[in-house]
C-alpha positions, 0 to 999 in steps of 0.5 A, a space after each residue: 136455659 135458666 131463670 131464677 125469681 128472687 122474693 122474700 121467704 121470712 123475717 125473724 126478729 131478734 131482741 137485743 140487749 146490753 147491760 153495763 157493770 152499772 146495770 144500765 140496760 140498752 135493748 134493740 131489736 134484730 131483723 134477720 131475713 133468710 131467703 132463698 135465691 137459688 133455682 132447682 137444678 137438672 142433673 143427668 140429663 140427656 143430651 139430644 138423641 137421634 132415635 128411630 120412629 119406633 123406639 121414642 122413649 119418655 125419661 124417667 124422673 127419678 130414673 133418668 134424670 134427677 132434679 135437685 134444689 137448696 131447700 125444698 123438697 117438693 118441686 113443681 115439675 111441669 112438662 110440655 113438647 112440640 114438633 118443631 121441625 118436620 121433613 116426613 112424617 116420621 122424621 122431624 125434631 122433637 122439642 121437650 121442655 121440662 120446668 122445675 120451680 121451688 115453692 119460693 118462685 125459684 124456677 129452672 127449665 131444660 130443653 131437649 131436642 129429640 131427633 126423630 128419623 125413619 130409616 127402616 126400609 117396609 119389611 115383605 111378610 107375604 109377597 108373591 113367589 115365581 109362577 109358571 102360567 099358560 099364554 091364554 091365562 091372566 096374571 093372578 092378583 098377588 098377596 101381599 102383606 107388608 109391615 113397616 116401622 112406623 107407617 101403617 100405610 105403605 105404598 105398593 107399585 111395580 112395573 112389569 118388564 118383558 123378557 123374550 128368549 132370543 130365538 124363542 117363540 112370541 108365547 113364551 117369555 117371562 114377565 119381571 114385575 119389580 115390586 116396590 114399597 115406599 114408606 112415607 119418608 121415601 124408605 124403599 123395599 124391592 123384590 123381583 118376582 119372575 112369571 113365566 109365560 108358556 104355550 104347552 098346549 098342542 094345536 088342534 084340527 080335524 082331519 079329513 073323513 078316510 075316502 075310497 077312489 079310483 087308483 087313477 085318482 090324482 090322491 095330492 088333490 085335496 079337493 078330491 081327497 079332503 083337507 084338515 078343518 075346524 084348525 085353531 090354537 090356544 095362543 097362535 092366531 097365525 098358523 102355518 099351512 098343515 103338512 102330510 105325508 103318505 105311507 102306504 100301510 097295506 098293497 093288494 094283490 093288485 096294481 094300483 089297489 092299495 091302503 094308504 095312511 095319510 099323516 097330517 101334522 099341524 105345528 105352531 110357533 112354538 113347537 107344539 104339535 098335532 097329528 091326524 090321519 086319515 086312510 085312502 083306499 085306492 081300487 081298480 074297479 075300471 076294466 082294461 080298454 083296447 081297439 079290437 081288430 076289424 073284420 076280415 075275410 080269408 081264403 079257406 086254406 088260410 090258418 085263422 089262427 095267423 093274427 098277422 092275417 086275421 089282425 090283433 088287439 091295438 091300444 090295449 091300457 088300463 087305468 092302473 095296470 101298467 103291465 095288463 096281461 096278454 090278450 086272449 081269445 075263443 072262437 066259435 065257428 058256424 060251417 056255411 058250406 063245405 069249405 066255407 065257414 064264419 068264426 066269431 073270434 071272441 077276445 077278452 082282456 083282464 087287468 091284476 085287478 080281475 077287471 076284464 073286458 070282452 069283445 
């Protein structure tokens, strides 16, 4: 765009005269206007850029861009610039305007449209790395640091994805949190960060306190030998019901004495697990029992010693001594007369366990 002010710059007069070969003289005066009519010109100018948000640059006079004009040699130069059109905060049309008048009033201006834009995505200088944490841990905060071209104040969001294993357990899993940076004219940044989640940590119980019983004592009754207490775990609120298995770990001479080590596993749903033991001592301390024969009453001539005629011992058991030894007996005889005589047949029964009984 240009204009150009016209005006007057001086009058010179100029006398003249003429002379004839008489010497007759005729004078006049000249008027000689000089003005100047031509307006500085731009030479070098730039045409309209489009430059990022970060590297606007001011034109050199001078350097740049050079202006230029018939006569004088001192121009007023002016200088103004406006936004004219904005579509983010980074991102618009920046007008400058330059104006150079000459001291006659001579006056051209230049107009230059900048196009300012914004296309560099947030740069991560800090952001959170890949973590491993426990079931019952709370996700950390995150450093982040984030620098961007242009906007001092970045917008940080993410949003969390839950990824479970097929076949895995509900406490391990991983996390994705998909980060994301938008700066003020929509230019975005992602990253992925990955938190995986464990359950490490073994299941607990207490197990039973070691017990002695009776060898007939039904052992798989826990509510004479004891069960586990006090279970619990970090993560599994829904426990399977504890496991155990017997192992005699030592037999005593005797039948039905024994040592038993009883192992109790607690597993959780992911596969973490807990053992307990606990000893059960089984001991025969019940003596044999057995019907004794009645009383009888023979013939002087017959021989005492005939269980077939003085009878025997009938239901002989034992607790826990599935073969008791063969009963045994004494006698003590007291003579009434000559022929005649009461023996006190004394019968004795004793079990592996050195229980015995005596009748």
């Amino acid at each position: 765009m240009s204009s150009q002010v016209e005006r007057l710059a001086m009058d010179y007069s100029l006398p003249v005269s003429v002379t004839d070969d008489c010497g007759n003289v005729t004078t006049a005066d000249q008027i000689i206007t000089i003005e100047d009519t031509y307006w500085p010109e731009f030479h070098g100018m730039p045409e309209s850029p489009s430059i990022e948000c970060d590297s606007i640059f001011m034109p050199l006079l001078g350097v740049d861009f050079f202006v230029t004009d018939n006569c004088d040699t001192a121009l007023t130069i002016t200088y103004n610039e406006e936004i004219i059109e904005t579509l983010c905060p980074d991102t618009y049309i920046l007008e400058r305007v330059w104006t150079a008048t000459d001291d006659c009033g001579n006056q051209t201006a230049f107009t230059n449209e900048v196009y300012v834009e914004d296309t560099g995505a947030p740069i991560a200088i800090q952001f959170p790395g890949d973590i491993t944490i426990s079931c019952t841990d709370t996700i950390p905060d995150s450093e982040v640091s984030i620098a961007d071209n242009c906007d001092p104040m970045v917008d940080i969001a993410y949003v969390d994805t839950l990824i479970v294993q097929p076949g895995g357990c509900d406490y391990n899993y991983v996390i994705e949190r998909n980060w994301e940076w938008v700066d003020d004219c929509g230019n975005v940044r992602t990253y992925i960060q990955e938190i995986e989640v464990l359950d490490q940590e073994d299941p607990y119980f207490d197990p039973p306190a070691d017990i002695t019983v009776s060898c007939d004592t039904d052992i798989t009754d826990l509510d004479l030998t004891g069960g586990i207490t006090n279970i619990s775990d970090n993560c599994d609120t829904t426990l399977a019901t504890p496991q155990y298995q017997d192992r005699v770990v030592e037999d005593y001479p005797c039948d039905g004495s024994a040592l038993i080590r009883r192992n109790w596993t607690l597993v959780d749903e992911c596969g973490n697990v807990f053992n307990g033991s606990q000893l059960i001592t089984l001991e025969d301390i019940t003596p044999p029992t057995f019907n004794p024969p009645a009383d009888v009453t023979l013939a002087c001539d017959a021989d005492p010693n005939d269980l077939s005629l003085t009878g025997e011992l009938t239901e002989v058991s034992d607790a826990c001594d599935v073969d008791v030894s063969l009963p045994i007996y004494s006698d003590s005889l007291v003579v009434n007369c000559q022929g005649s005589a009461t023996i006190f047949r004394a019968w004795y029964v004793t079990d592996d366990c050195g229980n015995d009984t005596v009748y």
